[in-house]
C-alpha positions as CSV (number, residue, x, y, z in Angstrom):
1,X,-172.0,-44.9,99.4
2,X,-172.1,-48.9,100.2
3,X,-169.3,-50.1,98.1
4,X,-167.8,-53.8,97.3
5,X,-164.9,-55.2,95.5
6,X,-165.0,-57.3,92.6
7,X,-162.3,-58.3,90.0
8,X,-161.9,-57.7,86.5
9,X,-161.3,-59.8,83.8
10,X,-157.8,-57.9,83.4
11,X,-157.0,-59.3,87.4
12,X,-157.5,-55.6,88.8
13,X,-159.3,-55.0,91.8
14,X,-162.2,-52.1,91.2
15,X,-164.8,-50.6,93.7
16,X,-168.7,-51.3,93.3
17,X,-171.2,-49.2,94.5
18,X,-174.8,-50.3,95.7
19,X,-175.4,-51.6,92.1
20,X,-172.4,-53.6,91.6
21,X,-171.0,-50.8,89.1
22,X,-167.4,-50.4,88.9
23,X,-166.0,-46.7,88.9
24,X,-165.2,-47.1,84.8
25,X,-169.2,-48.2,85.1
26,X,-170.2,-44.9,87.0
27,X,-168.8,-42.6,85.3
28,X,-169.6,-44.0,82.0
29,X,-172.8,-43.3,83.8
30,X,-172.7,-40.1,84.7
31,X,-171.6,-39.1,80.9
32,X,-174.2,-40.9,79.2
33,X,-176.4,-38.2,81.0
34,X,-175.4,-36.5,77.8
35,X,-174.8,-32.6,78.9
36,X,-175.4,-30.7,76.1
37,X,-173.4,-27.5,77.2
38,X,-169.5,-26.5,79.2
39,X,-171.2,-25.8,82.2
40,X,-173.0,-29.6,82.0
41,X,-170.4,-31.1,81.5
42,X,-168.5,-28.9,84.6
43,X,-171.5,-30.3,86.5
44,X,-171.1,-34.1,85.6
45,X,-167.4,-33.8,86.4
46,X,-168.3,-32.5,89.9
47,X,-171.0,-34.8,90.6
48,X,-168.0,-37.5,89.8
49,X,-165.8,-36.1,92.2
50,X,-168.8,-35.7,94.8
51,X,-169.3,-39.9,94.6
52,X,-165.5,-40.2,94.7
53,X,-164.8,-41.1,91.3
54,X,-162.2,-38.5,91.0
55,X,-160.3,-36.8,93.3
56,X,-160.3,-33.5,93.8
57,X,-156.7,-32.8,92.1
58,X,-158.5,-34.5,89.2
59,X,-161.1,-32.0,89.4
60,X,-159.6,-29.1,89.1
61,X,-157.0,-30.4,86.4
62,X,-160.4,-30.8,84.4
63,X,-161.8,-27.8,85.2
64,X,-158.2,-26.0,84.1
65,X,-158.4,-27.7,81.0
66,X,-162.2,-26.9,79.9
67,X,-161.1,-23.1,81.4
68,X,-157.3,-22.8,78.8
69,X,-159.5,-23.8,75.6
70,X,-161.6,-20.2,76.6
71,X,-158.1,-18.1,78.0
72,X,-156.6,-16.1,75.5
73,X,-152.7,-15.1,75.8
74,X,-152.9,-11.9,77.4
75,X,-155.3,-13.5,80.7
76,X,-151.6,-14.7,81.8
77,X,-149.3,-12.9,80.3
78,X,-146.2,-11.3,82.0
79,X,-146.9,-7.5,81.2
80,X,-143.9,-5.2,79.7
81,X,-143.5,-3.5,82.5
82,X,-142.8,-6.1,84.3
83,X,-140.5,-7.9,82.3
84,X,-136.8,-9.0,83.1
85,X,-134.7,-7.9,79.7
86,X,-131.3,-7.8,78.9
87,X,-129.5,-5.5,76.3
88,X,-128.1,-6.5,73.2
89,X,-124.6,-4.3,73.8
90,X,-123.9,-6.0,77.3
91,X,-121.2,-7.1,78.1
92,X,-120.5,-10.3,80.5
93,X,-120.1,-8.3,84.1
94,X,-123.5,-6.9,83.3
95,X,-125.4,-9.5,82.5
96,X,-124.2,-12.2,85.3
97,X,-125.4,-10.5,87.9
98,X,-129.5,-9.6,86.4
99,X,-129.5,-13.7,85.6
100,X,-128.2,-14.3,88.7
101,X,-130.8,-12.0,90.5
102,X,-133.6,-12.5,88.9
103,X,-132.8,-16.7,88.8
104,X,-135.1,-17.5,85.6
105,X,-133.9,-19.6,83.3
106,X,-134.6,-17.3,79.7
107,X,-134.5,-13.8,79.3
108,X,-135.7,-11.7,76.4
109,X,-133.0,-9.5,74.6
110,X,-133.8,-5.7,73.2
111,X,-132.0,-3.8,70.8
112,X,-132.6,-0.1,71.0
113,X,-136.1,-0.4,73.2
114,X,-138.1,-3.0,74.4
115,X,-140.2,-3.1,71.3
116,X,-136.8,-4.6,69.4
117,X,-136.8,-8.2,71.0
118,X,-134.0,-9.6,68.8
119,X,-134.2,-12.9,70.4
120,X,-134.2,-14.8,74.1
121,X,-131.0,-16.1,76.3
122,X,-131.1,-19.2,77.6
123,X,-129.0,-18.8,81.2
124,X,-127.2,-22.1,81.1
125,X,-125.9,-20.7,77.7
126,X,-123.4,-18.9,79.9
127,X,-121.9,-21.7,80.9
128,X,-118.9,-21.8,78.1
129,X,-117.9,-18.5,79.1
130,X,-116.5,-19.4,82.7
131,X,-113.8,-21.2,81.4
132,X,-110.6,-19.6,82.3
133,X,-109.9,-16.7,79.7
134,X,-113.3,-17.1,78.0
135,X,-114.8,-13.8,79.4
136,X,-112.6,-11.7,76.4
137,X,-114.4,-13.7,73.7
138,X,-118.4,-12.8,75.2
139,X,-120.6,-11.5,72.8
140,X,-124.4,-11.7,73.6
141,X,-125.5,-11.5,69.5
142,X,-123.7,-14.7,69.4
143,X,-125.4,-16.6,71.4
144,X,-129.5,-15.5,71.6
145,X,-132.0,-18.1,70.4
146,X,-134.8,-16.9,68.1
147,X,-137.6,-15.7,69.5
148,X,-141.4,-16.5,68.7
149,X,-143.7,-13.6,68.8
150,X,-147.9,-14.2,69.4
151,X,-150.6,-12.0,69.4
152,X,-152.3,-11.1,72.4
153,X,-155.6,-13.0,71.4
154,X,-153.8,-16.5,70.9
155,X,-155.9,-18.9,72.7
156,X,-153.8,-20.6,75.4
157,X,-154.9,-24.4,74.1
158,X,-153.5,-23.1,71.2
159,X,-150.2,-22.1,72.4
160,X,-149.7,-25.0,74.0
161,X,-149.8,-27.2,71.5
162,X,-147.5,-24.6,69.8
163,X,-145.1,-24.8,72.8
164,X,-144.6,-28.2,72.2
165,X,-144.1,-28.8,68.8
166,X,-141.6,-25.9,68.8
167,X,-140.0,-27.0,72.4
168,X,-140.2,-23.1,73.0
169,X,-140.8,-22.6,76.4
170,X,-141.1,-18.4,76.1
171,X,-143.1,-16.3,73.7
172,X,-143.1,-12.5,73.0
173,X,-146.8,-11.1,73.1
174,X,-147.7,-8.4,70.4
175,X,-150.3,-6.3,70.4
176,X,-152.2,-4.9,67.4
177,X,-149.6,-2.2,66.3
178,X,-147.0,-4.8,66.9
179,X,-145.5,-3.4,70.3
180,X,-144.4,-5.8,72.9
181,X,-147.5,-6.4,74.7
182,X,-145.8,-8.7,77.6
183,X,-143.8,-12.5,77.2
184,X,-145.6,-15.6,78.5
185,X,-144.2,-18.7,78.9
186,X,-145.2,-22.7,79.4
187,X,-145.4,-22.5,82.8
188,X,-148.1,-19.8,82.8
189,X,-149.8,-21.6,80.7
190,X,-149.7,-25.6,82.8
191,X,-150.1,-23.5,85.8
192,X,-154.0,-22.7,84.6
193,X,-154.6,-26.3,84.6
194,X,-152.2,-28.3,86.9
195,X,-152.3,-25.0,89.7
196,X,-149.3,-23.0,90.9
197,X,-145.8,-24.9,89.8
198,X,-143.0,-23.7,92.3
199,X,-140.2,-21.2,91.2
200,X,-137.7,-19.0,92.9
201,X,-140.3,-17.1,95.0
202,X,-141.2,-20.5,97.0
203,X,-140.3,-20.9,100.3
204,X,-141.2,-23.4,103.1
205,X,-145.0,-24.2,103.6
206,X,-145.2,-23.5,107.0
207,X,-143.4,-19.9,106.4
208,X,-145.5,-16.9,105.3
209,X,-143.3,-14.1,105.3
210,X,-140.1,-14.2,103.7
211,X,-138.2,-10.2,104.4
212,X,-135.8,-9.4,101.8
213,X,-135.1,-6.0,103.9
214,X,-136.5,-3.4,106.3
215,X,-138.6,-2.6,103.3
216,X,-139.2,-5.5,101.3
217,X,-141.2,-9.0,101.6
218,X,-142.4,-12.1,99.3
219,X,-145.8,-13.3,101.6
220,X,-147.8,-15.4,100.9
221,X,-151.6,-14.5,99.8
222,X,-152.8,-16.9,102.2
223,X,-151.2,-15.6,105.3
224,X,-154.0,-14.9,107.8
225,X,-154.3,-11.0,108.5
226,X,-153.5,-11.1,112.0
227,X,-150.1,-12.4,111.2
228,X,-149.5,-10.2,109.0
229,X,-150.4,-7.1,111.5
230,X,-148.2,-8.9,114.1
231,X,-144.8,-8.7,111.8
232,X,-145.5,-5.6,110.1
233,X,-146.6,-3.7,113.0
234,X,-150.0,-2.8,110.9
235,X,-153.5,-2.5,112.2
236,X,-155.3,-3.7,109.0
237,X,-159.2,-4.8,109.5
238,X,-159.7,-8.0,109.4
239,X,-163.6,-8.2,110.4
240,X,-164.5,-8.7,106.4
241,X,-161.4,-11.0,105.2
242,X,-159.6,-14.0,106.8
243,X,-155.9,-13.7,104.7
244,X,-154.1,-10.6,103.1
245,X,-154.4,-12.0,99.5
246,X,-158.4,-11.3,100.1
247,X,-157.8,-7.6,101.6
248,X,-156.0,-7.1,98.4
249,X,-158.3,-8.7,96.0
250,X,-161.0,-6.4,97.8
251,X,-159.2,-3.4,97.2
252,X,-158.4,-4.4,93.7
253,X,-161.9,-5.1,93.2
254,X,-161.0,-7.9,90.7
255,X,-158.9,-10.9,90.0
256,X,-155.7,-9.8,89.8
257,X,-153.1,-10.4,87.4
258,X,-149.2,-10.8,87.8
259,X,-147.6,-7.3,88.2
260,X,-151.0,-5.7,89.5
261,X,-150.0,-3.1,92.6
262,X,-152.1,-2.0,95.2
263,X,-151.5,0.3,97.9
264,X,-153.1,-0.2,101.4
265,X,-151.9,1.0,104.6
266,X,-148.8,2.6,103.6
267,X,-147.9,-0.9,101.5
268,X,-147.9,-1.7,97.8
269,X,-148.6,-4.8,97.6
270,X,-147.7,-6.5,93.8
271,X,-149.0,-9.6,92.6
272,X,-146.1,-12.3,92.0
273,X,-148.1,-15.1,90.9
274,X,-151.2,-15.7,90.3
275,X,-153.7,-18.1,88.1
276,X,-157.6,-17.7,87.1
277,X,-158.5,-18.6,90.0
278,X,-157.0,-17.1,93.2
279,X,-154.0,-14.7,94.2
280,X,-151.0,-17.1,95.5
281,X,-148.0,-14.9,96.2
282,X,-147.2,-11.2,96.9
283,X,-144.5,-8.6,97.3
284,X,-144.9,-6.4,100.0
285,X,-143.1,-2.5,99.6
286,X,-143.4,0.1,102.4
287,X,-144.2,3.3,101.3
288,X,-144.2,5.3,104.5
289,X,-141.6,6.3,107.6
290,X,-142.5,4.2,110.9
291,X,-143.2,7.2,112.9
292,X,-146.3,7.6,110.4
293,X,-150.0,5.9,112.0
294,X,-151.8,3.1,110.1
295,X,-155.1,3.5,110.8
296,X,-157.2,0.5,111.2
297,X,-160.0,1.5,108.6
298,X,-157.3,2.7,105.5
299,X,-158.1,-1.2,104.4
300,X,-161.6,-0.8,104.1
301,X,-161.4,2.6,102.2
302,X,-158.4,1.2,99.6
């Protein structure tokens, strides 16, 4: 696109194109085309982004947002199995080191079973209690915030705006018979539209496998196959797929969700993060001795 400068009346500098339109001009343009529908209005949005209007990062923040108002609670939720919970009854030595472990910042709190959420910890709630002498005078009751419980079928647009007039950042998920369904908090939610938001798991960019032990790895879900055969001493297929999060996505045979496991090759592989739109990070468990053969074509029949 042939493109000048001009200036505005405000002493800005804006781009023209051909027809000496500014980008406020084109894309005022482009939305006067009038899309009648979502998937229009997806279209104009990428046709901005194809003339440079937007950037991409723009793009997809858009495209996260149009996506949250049609998301409901339990797309992103944390499932109960997979939850981090503390008990009531603990005392001090107990509780220090699952916080310290597990290195989130709330935790729910059960009574006599996981469907009794009697409220959330906030970790840096702690802090009183390292004073000298303090650990005596712990109690866990006394110090748990209330906790907000949704139904599975809140839409996430709606939460969000619920997340912020509350400054919650956690919710318990219900289901129908009023069970705990799963938690989800305001991260998952953001992370639909602004894309993955870095936690504990992270690790450097140019890293793809971080071992934990003999058995146990975070990688990442783009980490090309081959690389992942050299350090694991694997001979998965990689004719069909480029990266590992693919093979698993294949084997899944959907889009999967935090806490999903798969097994392939003698490896469960369970999904640490992930948004509506791709697989970004994954825990890797062996499941069988060394001396045992991998065959090549196990991937392809997962």
């Amino acid at each position: 696109m042939n493109e000048e400068r001009s200036s505005s009346p405000d002493g800005q500098t804006h781009k023209e194109d051909k027809n000496g339109r500014s980008w406020i001009g084109r894309i005022t343009h482009l939305l006067n085309s009038d899309p009648k529908n979502r998937d229009e209005l997806v279209s104009v949005v990428r046709e901005a982004q194809d003339n440079d209007i937007i950037d991409l990062d723009a793009l997809v923040m858009i495209e996260g947002v149009l996506q949250v108002t049609e998301m409901q609670v339990r797309d992103v939720m944390i499932p109960r199995s997979q939850m981090i919970v503390l008990e009531r009854d603990m005392s001090m030595q107990e509780v220090l080191p699952m916080v310290v472990d597990a290195a989130h910042s709330r935790y729910p709190v059960v009574g006599d079973n996981r469907d009794e959420v009697i409220g959330i910890l906030l970790a840096k709630d702690l802090l009183p209690y390292f004073q000298l002498g303090s650990e005596d005078k712990f109690n866990l009751r006394d110090i748990l915030r209330p906790a907000a419980f949704i139904p599975e079928s809140k839409r996430l647009n709606v939460l969000l705006k619920e997340f912020r007039a509350s400054r919650n950042h956690m919710a318990i998920v219900v289901d129908e018979y009023g069970g705990v369904a799963g938690m989800v908090t305001i991260e998952d939610v953001l992370e639909q539209i602004v894309g993955e938001i870095e936690d504990e798991h992270d690790f450097e960019d140019d890293i793809y496998i971080m071992e934990h032990s003999a058995e146990k790895a975070t990688v990442k879900a783009i980490t090309p196959i081959d690389e992942f055969n050299e350090h694991f001493k694997t001979k998965l297929a990689s004719d069909e797929f480029d990266t590992i999060g693919g093979l698993v996505m294949n084997a899944l045979g959907h889009l999967p969700k935090r806490g999903e496991v798969t097994t392939i090759a003698g490896y469960d592989f369970k999904i640490l993060r992930a948004d509506a739109r791709r697989v970004h990070l994954l825990q890797v468990t062996k499941t069988v001795d060394e001396e045992q053969p991998i065959a090549e074509d196990q991937a392809d029949n997962a």
